[in-house]
PDB file of N, CA, C and O in Angstrom, chain B, residues numbered from 101:
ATOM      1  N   UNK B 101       0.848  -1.170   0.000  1.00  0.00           N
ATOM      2  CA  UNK B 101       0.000   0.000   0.000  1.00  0.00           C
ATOM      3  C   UNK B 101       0.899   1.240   0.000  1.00  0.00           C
ATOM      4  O   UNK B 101       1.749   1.529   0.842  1.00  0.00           O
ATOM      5  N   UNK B 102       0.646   1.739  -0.808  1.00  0.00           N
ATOM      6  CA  UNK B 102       1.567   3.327  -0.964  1.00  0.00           C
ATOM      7  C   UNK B 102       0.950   4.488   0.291  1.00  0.00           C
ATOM      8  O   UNK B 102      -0.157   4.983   0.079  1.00  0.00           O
ATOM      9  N   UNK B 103       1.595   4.818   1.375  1.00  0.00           N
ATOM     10  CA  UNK B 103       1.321   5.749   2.139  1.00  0.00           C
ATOM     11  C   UNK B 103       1.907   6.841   1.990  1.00  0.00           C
ATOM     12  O   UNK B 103       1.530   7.606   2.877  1.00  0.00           O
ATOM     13  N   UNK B 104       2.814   7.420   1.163  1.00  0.00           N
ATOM     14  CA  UNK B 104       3.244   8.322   0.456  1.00  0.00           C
ATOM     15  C   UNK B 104       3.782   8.590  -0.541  1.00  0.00           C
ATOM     16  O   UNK B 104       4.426   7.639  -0.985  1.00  0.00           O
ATOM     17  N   UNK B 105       3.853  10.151  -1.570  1.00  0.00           N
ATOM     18  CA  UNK B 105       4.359   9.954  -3.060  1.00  0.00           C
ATOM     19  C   UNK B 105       4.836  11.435  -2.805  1.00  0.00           C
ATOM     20  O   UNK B 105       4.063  12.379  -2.966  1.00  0.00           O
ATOM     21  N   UNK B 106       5.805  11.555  -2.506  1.00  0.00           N
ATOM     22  CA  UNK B 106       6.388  13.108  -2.553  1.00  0.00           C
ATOM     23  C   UNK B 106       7.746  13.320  -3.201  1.00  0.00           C
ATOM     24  O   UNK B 106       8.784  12.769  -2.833  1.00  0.00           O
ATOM     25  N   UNK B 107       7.615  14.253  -4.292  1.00  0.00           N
ATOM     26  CA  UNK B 107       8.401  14.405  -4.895  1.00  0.00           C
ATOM     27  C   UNK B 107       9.591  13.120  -5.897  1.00  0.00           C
ATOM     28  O   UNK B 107      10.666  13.484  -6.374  1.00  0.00           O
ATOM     29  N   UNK B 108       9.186  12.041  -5.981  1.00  0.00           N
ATOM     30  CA  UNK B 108       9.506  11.245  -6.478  1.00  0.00           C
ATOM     31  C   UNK B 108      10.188  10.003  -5.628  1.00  0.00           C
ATOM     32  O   UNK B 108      10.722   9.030  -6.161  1.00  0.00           O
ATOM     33  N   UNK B 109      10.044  10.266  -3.890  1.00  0.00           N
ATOM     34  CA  UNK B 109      10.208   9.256  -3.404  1.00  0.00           C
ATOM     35  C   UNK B 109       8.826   8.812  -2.726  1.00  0.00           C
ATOM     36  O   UNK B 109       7.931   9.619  -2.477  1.00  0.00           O
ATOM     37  N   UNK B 110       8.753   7.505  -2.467  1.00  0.00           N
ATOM     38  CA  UNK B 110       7.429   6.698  -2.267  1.00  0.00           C
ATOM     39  C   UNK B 110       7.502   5.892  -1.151  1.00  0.00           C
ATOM     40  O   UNK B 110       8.285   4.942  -1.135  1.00  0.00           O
ATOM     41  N   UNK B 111       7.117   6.031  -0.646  1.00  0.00           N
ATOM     42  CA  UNK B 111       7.259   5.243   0.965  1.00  0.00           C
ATOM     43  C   UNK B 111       5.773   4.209   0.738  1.00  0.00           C
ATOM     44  O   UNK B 111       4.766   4.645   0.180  1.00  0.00           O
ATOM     45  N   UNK B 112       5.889   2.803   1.285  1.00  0.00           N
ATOM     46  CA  UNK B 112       5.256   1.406   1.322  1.00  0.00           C
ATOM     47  C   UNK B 112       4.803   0.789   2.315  1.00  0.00           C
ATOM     48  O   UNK B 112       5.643   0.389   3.120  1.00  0.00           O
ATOM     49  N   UNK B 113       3.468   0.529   2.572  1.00  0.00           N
ATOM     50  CA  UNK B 113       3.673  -0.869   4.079  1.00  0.00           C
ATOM     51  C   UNK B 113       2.980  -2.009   3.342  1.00  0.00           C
ATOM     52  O   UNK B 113       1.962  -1.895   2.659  1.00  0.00           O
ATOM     53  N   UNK B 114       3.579  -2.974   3.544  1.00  0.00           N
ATOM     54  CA  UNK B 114       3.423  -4.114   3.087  1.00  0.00           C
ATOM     55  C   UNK B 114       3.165  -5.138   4.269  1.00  0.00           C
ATOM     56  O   UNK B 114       4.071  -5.200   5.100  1.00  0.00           O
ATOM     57  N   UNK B 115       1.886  -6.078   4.497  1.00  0.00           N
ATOM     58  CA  UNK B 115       1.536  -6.580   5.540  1.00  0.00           C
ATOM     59  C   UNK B 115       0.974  -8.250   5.087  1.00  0.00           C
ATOM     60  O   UNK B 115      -0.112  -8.552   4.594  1.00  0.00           O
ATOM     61  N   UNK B 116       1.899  -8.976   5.379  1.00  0.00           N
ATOM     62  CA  UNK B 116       1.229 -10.578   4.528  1.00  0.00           C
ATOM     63  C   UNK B 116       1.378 -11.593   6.402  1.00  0.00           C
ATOM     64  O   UNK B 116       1.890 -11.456   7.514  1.00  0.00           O
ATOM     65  N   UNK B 117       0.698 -12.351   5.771  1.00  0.00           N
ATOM     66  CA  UNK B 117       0.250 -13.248   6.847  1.00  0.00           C
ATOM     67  C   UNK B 117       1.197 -14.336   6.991  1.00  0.00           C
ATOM     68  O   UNK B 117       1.219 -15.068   6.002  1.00  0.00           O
ATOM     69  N   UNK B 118       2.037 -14.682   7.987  1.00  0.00           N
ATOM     70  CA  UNK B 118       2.697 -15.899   8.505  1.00  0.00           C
ATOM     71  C   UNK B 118       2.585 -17.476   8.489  1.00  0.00           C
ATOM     72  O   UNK B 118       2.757 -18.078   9.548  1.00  0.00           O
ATOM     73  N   UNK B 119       2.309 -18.151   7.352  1.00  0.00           N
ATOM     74  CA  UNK B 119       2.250 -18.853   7.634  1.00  0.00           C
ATOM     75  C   UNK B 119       2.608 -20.056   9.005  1.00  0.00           C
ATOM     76  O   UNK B 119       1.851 -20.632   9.786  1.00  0.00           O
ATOM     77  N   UNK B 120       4.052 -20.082   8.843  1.00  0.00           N
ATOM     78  CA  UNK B 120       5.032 -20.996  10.239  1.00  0.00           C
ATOM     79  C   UNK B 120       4.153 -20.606  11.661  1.00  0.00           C
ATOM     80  O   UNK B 120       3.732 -21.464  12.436  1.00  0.00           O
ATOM     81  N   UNK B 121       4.004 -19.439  11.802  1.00  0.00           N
ATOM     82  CA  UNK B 121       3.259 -18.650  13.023  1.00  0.00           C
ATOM     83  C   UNK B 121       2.113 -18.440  13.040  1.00  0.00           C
ATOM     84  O   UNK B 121       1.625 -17.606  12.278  1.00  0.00           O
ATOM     85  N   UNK B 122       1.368 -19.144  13.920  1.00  0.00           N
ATOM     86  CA  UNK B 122      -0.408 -19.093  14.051  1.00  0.00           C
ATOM     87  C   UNK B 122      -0.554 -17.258  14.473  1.00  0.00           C
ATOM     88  O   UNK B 122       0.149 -16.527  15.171  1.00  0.00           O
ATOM     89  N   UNK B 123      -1.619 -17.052  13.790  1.00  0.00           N
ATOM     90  CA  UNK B 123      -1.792 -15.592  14.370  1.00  0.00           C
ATOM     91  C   UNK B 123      -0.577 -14.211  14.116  1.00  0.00           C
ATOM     92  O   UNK B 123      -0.661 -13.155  14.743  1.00  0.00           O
ATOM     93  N   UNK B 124       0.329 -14.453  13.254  1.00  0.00           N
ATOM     94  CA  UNK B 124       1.356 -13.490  13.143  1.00  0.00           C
ATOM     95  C   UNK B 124       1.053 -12.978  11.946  1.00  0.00           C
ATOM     96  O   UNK B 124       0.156 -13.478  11.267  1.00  0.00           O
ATOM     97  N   UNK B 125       1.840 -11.802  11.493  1.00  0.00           N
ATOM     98  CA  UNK B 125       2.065 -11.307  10.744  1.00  0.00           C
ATOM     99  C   UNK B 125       3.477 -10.544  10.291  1.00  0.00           C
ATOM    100  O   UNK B 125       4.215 -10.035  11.135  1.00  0.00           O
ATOM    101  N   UNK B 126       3.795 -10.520   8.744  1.00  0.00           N
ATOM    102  CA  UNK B 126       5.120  -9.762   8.606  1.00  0.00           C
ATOM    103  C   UNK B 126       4.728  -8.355   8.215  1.00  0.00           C
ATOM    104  O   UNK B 126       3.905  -8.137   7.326  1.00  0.00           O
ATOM    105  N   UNK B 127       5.468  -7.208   9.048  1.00  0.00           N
ATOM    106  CA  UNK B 127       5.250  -5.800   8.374  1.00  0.00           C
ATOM    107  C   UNK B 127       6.313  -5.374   7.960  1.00  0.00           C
ATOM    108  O   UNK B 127       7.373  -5.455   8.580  1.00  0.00           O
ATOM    109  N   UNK B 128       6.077  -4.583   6.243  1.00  0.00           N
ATOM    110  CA  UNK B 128       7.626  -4.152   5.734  1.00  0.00           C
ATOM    111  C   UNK B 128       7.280  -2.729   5.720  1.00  0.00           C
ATOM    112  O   UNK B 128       6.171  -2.222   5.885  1.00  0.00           O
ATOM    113  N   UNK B 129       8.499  -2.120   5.477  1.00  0.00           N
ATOM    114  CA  UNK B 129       8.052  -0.658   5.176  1.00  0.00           C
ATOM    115  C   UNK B 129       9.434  -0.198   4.171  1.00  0.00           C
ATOM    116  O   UNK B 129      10.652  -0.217   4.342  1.00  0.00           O
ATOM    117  N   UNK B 130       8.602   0.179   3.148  1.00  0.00           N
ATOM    118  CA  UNK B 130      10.414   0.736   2.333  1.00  0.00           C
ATOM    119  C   UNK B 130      10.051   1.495   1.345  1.00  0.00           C
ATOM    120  O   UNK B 130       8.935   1.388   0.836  1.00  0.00           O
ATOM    121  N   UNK B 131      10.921   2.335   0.956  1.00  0.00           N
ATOM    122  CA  UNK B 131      10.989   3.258   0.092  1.00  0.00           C
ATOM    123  C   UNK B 131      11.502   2.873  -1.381  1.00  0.00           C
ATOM    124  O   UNK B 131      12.244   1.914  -1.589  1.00  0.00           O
ATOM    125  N   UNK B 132      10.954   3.850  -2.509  1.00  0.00           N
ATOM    126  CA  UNK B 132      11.395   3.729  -4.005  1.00  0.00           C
ATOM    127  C   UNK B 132      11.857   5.354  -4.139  1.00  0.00           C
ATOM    128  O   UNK B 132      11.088   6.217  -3.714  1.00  0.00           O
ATOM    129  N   UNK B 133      12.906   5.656  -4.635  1.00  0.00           N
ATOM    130  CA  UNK B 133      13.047   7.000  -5.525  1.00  0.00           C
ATOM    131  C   UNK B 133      12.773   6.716  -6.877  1.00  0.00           C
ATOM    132  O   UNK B 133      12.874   5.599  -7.385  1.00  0.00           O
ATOM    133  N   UNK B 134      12.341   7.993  -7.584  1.00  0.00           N
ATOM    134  CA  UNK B 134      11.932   7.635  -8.666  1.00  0.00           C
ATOM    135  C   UNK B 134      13.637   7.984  -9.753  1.00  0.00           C
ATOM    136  O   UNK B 134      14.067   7.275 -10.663  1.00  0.00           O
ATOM    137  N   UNK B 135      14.113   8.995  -9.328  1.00  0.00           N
ATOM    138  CA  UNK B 135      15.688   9.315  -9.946  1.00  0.00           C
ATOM    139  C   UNK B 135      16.373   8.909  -9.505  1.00  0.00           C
ATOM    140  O   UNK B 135      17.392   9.586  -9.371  1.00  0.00           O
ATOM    141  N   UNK B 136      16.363   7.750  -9.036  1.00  0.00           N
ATOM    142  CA  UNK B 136      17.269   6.702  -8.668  1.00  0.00           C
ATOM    143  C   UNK B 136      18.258   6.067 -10.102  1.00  0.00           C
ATOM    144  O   UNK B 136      18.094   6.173 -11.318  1.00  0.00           O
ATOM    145  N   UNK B 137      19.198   5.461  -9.347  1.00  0.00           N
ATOM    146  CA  UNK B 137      20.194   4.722 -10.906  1.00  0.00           C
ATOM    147  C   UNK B 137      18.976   3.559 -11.284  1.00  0.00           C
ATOM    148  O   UNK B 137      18.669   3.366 -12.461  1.00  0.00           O
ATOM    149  N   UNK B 138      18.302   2.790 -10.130  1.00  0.00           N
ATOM    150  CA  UNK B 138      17.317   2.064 -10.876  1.00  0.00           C
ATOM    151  C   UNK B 138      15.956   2.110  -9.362  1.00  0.00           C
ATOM    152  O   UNK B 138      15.913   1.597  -8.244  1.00  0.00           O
ATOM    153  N   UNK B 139      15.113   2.944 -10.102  1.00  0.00           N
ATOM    154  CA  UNK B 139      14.082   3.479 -10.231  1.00  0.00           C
ATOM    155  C   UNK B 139      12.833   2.292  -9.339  1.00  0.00           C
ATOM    156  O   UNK B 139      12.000   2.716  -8.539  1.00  0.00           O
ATOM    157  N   UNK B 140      12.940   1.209  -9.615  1.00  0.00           N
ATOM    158  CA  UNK B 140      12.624   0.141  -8.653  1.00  0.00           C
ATOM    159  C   UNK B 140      13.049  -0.688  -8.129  1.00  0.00           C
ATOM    160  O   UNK B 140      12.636  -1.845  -8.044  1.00  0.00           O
ATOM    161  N   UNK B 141      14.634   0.159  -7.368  1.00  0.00           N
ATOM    162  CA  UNK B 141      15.223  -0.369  -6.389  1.00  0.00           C
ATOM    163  C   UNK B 141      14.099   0.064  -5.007  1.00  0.00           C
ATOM    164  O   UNK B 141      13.463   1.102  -4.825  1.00  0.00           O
ATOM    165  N   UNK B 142      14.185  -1.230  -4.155  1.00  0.00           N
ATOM    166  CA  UNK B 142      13.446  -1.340  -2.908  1.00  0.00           C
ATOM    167  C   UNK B 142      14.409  -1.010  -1.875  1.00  0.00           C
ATOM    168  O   UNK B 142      15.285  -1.859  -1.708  1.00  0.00           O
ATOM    169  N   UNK B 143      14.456   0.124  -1.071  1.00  0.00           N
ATOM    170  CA  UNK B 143      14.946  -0.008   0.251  1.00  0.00           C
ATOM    171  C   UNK B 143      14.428  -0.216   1.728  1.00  0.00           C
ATOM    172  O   UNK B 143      13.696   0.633   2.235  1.00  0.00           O
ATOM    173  N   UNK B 144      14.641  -0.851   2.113  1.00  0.00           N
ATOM    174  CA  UNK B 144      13.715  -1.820   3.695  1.00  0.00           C
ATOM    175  C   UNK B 144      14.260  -0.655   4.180  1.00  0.00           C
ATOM    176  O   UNK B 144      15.378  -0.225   3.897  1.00  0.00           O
ATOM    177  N   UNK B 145      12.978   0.149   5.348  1.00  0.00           N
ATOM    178  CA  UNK B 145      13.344   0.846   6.317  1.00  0.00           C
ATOM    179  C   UNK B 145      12.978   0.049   7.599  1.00  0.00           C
ATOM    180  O   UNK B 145      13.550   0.059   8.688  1.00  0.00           O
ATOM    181  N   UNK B 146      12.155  -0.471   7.298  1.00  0.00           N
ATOM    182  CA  UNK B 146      11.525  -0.998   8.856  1.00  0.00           C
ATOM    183  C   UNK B 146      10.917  -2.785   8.662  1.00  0.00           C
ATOM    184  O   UNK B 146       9.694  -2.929   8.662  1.00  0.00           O
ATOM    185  N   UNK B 147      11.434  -3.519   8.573  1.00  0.00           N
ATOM    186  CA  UNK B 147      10.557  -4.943   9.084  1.00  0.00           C
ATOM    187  C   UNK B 147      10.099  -5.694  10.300  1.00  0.00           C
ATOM    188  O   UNK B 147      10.968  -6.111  11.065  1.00  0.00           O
ATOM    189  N   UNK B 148       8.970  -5.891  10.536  1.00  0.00           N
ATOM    190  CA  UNK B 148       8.774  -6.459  12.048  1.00  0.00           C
ATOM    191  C   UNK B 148       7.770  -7.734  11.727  1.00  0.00           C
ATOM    192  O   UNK B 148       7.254  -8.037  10.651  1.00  0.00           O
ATOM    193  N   UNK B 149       7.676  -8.301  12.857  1.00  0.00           N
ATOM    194  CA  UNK B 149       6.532  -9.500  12.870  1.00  0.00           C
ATOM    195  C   UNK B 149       6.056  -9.211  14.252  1.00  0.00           C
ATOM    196  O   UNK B 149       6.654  -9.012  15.310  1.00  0.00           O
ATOM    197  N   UNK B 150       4.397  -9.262  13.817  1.00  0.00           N
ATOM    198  CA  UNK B 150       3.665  -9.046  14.945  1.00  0.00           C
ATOM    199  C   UNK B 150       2.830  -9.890  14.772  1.00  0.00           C
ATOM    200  O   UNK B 150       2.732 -10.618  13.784  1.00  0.00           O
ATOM    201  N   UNK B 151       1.824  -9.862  16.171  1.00  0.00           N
ATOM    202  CA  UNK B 151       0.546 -10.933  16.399  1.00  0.00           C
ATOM    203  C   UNK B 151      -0.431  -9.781  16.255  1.00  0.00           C
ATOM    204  O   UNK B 151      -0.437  -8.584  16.543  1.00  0.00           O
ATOM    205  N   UNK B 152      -1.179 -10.571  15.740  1.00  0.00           N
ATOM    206  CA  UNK B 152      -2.782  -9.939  15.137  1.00  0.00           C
ATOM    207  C   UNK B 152      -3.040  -8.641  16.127  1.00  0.00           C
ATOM    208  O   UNK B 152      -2.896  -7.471  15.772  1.00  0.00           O
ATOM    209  N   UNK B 153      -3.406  -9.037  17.301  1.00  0.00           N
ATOM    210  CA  UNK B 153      -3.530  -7.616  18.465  1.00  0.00           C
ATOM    211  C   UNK B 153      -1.936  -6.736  18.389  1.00  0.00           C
ATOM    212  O   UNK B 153      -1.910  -5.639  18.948  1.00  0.00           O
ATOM    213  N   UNK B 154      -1.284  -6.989  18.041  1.00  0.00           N
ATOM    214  CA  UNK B 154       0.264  -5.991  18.313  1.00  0.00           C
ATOM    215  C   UNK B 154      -0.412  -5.312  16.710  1.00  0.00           C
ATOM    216  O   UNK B 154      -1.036  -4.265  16.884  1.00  0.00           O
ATOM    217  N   UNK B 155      -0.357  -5.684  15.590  1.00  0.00           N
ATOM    218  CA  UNK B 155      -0.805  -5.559  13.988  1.00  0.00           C
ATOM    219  C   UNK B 155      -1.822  -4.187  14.332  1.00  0.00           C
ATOM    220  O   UNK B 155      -1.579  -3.004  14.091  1.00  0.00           O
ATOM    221  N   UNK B 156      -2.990  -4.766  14.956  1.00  0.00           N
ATOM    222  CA  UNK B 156      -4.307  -3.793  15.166  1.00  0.00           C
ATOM    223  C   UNK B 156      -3.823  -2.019  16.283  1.00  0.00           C
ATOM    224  O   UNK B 156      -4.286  -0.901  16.057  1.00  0.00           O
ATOM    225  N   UNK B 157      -2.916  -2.357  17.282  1.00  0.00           N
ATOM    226  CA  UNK B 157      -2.098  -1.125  18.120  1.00  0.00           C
ATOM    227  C   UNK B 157      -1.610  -0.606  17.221  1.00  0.00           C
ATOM    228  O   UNK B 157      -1.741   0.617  17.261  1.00  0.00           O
ATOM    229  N   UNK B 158      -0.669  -1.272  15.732  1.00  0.00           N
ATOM    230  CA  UNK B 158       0.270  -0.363  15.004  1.00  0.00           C
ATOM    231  C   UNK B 158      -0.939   0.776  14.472  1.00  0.00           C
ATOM    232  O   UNK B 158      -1.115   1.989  14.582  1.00  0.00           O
ATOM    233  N   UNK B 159      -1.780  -0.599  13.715  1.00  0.00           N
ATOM    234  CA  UNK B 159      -2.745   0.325  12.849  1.00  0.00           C
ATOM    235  C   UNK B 159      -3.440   1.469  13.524  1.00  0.00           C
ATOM    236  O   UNK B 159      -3.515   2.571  12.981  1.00  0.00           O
ATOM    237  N   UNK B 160      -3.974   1.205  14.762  1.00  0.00           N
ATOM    238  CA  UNK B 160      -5.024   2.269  15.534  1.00  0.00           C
ATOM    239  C   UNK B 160      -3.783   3.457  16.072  1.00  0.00           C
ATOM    240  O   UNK B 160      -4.345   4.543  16.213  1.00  0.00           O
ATOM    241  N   UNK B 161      -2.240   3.547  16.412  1.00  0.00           N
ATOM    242  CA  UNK B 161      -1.192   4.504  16.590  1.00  0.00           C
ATOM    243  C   UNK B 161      -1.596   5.388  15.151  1.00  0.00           C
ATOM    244  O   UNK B 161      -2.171   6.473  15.068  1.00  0.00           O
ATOM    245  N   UNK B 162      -1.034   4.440  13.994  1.00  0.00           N
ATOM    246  CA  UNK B 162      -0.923   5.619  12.748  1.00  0.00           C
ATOM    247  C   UNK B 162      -2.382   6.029  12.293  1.00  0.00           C
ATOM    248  O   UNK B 162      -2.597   6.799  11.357  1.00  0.00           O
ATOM    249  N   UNK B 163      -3.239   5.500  12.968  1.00  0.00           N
ATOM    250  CA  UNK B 163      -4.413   6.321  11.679  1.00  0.00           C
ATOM    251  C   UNK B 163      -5.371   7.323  12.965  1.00  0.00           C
ATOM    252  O   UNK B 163      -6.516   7.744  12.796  1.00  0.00           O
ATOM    253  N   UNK B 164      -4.453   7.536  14.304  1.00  0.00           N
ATOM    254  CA  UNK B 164      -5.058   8.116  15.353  1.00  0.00           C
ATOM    255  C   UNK B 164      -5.166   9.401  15.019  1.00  0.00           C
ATOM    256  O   UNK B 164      -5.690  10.199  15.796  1.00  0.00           O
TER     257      UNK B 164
END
């Protein structure tokens, strides 16, 4: 999901479900420049794994 587009850099959260782990989840977060040497290079700022209730605190912090 694109949560920002400013000026040609793009910030991402990406949220898929755990299989190995009942109830978890993986969260990514990373950026694209667009004048970059290559343009859909991915950079990881943030990865975590949370459980469904830790997942729902992130979400209800950022959309407070």
């Amino acid at each position: 999901m694109l949560i920002s587009d400013t000026a040609g850099y793009k910030l991402y959260c990406e949220t898929r479900p755990l299989e190995a782990l009942a109830d978890s989840f993986h969260v990514r977060i990373f950026t694209t420049y667009a004048w970059a040497k290559n343009p859909d290079a991915e950079q990881n700022k943030l990865e975590l794994i949370l459980s469904a209730k830790d997942l729902e605190n992130l979400r209800q912090s950022l959309t407070a």
